[in-house]
C-alpha positions as CSV (number, residue, x, y, z in Angstrom):
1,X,0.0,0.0,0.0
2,X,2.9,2.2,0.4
3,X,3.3,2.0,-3.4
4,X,0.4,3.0,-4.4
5,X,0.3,6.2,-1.7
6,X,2.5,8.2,-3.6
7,X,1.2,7.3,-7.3
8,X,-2.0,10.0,-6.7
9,X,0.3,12.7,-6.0
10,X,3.1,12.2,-9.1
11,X,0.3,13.9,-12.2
12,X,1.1,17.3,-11.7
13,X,-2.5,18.2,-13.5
14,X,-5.5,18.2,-11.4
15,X,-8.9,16.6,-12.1
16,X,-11.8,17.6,-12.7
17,X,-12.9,16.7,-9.6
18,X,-10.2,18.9,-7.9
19,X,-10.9,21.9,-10.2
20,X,-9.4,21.3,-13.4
21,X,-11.9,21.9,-15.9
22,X,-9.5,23.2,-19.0
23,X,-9.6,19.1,-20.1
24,X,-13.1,18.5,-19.7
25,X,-13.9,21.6,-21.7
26,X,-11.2,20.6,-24.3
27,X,-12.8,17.2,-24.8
28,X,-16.6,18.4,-24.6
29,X,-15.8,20.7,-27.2
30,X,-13.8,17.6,-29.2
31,X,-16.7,15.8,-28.6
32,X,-19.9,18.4,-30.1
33,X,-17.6,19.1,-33.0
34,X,-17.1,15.4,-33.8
35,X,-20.9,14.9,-33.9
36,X,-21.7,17.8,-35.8
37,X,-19.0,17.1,-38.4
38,X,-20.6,13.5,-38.5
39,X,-23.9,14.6,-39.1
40,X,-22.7,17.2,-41.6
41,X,-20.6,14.5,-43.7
42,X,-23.4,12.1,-43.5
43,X,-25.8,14.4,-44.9
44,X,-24.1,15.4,-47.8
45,X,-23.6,11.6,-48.4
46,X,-27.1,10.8,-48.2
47,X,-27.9,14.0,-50.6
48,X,-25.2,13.1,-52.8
49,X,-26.7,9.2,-53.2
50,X,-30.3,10.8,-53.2
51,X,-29.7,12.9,-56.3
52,X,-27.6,10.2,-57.9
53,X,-29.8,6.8,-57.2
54,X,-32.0,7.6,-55.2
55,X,-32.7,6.4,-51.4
56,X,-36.2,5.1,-51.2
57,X,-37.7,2.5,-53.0
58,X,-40.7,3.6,-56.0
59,X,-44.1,4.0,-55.4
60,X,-44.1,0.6,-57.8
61,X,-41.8,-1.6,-56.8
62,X,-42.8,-0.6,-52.7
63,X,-46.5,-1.8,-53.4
64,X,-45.4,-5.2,-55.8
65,X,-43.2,-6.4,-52.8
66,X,-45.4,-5.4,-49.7
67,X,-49.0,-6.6,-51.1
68,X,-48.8,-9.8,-48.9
């Protein structure tokens, strides 16, 4: 147990729990700009393969394979 007594005091950083917030805002920040630059790629995507192919199935085909 000695061992271990001295390995909480060798980060010279403190955690969020003792008041050091600049990581946690770092990463939140990380964290909206990742989802937002995932749901902005993923959009164009889906427009790009909308105007191209086409995403849903026609009126045609939708009512020949779901008339059960």
């Amino acid at each position: 147990m000695v061992i271990l007594s001295d390995a909480v005091y060798v980060a010279e950083v403190v955690g969020l729990i003792y008041g050091g917030v600049n990581q946690f805002i770092i990463q939140a920040v990380g964290m909206i700009l990742s989802i937002i630059s995932a749901f902005g790629i993923s959009f164009i995507v889906f427009e790009i393969i909308d105007l191209t192919i086409g995403i849903r199935v026609p009126e045609e085909d939708r009512s020949k394979v779901w008339s059960c």
